[in-house]
N, C-alpha and C positions, 0 to 999 in steps of 0.2 A: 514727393511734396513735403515742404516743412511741416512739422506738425509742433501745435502747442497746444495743451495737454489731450483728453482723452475727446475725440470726434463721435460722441453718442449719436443716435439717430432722434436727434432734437424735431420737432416739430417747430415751421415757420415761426410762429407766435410764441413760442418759448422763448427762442433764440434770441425776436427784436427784444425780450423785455427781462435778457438775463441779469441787468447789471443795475435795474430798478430796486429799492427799498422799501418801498410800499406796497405791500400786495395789494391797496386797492390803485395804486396806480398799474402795478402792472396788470392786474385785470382789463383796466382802460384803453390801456397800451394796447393792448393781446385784440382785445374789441376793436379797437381802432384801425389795426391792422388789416382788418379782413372785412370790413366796411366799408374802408376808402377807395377801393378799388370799384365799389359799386356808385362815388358821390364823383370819379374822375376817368368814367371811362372812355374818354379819349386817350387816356396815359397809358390805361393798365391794360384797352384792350390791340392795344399792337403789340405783336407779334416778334421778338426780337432775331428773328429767323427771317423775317420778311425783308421782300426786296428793296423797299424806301429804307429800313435802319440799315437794311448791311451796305446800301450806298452810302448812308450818312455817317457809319461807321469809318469811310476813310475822309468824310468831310472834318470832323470831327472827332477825335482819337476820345476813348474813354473803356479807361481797361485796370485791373487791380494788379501790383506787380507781385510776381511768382514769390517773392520771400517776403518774412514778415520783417517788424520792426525790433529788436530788443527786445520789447515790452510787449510781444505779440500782438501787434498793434495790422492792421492792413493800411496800405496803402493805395485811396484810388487817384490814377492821373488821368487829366484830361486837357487835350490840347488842342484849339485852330490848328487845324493843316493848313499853313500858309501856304503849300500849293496849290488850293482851289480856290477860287472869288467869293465874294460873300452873296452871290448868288445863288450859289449853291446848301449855302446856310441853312437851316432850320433850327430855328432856336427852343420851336415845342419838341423836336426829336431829342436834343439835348436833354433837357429833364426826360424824358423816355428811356432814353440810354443809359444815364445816371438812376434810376431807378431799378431798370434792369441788373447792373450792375450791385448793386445793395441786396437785391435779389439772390445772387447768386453767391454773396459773401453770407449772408444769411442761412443760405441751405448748408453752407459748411460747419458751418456751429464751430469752426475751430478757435475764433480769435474774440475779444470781446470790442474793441472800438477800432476806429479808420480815421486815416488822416486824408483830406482831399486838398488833393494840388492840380490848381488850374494853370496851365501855362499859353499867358496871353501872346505871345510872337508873335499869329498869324493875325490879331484882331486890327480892323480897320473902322474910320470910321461909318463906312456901310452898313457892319454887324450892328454896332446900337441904334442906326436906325429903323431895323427890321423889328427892333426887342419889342416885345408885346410884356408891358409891366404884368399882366393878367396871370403870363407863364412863371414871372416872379412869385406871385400869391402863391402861383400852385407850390410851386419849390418848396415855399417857405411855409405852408403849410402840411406838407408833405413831409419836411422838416421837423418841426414845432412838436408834430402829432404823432408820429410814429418811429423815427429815428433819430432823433436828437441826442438823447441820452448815449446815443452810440460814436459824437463825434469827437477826435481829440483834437481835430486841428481844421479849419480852412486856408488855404496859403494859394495868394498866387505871386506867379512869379512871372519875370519878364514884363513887366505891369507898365503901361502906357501913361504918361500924364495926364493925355486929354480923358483917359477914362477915368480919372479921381472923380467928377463931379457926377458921373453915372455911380459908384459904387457906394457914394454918400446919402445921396438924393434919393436912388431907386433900388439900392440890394440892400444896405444895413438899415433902411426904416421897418425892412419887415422881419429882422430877425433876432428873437428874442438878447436882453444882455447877457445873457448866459454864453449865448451862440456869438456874438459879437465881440466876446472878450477871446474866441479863440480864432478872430480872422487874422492872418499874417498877410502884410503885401511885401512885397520886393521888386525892386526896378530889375533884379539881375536875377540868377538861380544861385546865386553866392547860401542863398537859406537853405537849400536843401543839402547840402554838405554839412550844413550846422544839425540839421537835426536828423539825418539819413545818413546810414552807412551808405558808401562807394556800391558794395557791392550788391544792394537794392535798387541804385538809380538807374532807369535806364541809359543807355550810351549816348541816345541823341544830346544827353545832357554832361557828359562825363562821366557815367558811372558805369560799371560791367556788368550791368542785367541788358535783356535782347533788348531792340529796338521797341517803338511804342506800334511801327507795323508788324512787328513779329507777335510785338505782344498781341494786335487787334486779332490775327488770324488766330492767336492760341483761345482769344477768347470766344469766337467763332465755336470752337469746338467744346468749348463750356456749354456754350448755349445748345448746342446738338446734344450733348449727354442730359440736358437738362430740358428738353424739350416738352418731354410729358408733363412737365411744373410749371412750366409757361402755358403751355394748353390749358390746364385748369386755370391760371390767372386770369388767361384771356377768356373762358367761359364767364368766368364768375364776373368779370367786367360787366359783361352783355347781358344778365340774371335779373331777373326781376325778384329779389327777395323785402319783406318785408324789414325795416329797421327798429332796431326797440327805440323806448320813448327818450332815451338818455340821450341816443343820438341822434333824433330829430327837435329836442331841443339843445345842443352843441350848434348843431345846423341855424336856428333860429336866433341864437345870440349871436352868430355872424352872418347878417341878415344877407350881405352881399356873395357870399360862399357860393352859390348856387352857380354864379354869376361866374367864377373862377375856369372857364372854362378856352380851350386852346382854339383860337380863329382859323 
């Protein structure tokens, strides 16, 4: 595996909040982190082993690729398989998988930020009819609150016309301008040669890294070595622990929060 510089045995919570400047924010962060799993446990307590993601795992491609960026940077891609209908969608699995996946760049403590490429090909207008804005919130508060600081890029590519009014209307009202100055769109994957070596892209797209089904299976097996770290996720999901006051009043200035929850 590449490595960029030295892979300590970081603890979850150090890791989301290495690249913070404020120690009282990374306290926040760090707090944040190991809370929200208890305020969204429909996200946090599936199973990434389980038989509904690793079906949706080929519905939806969403995998980090084997090499870094120059800048030690991670790459997550996530793609519609346009060979399944949008029947087979689930659009709450999707932030479950992307979660998971953060997850498991996290436990590496090797890189300090990620670039995420969505590549729209297989979307139809079927998928945004299913979109539940609710799953949005969660994202983008999932976002906002605990990984933000970690992202360097969102970019999608292959990008559809008729979804410019979905991505205006219902993805960039909730995401801070911090986060919205680093969305890239593209009609084509012309972008990812601009800012990715060849030899990170995967092939479906031109580049000489494996497939993005090659990649799914490899990460299959991430998540079997990692399974014991999921298990606790998913307990602590299901925990009835009490919350300090800090963050049941965070909770009470977003009075709707409670409400964020997956149909």
């Amino acid at each position: 595996m590449q490595m960029c510089g030295n892979a300590s045995e970081m603890d979850r919570g150090r890791s989301s909040a290495s690249r913070s400047t404020s120690l009282e924010e990374v306290k926040k962060r760090i707090d944040m982190y190991y809370y929200i799993p208890l305020i969204m446990p429909k996200v946090y307590s599936v199973h990434p082993l389980s038989v509904e993601l690793l079906q949706h795992s080929k519905v939806t491609y969403c995998v980090f690729l084997p090499k870094y960026t120059q800048n030690c940077e991670r790459v997550i891609f996530m793609q519609l398989n346009p060979n399944y209908q949008p029947e087979e969608f689930k659009h709450e699995f999707v932030l479950i998988q992307f979660v998971h996946i953060l997850e498991l760049i996290l436990q590496e403590a090797e890189c300090y930020n990620w670039h995420i490429v969505f590549d729209w090909i297989g979307a139809r207008s079927e998928h945004i009819k299913k979109l539940n804005p609710r799953v949005i919130k969660d994202f983008a508060l999932c976002f906002e609150e605990v990984y933000a600081n970690r992202v360097a890029s969102i970019c999608g590519i292959n990008f559809p016309p008729f979804l410019d009014t979905m991505l205006r209307t219902i993805f960039l009202p909730f995401l801070s301008e911090k986060l919205k100055s680093k969305v890239k769109i593209c009609k084509n994957t012309d972008i990812l040669f601009e800012m990715f070596d060849k030899s990170i892209i995967p092939k479906d797209f031109g580049g000489e890294e494996q497939s993005l089904e090659e990649l799914r299976i490899l990460m299959i097996k991430k998540f079997e070595d990692a399974k014991a770290i999921f298990d606790k996720i998913q307990d602590m999901a299901n925990s009835k622990v009490e919350m300090p006051d800090w963050f049941m009043e965070f909770l009470e200035s977003c009075r709707d929060f409670r409400s964020f929850t997956i149909d």
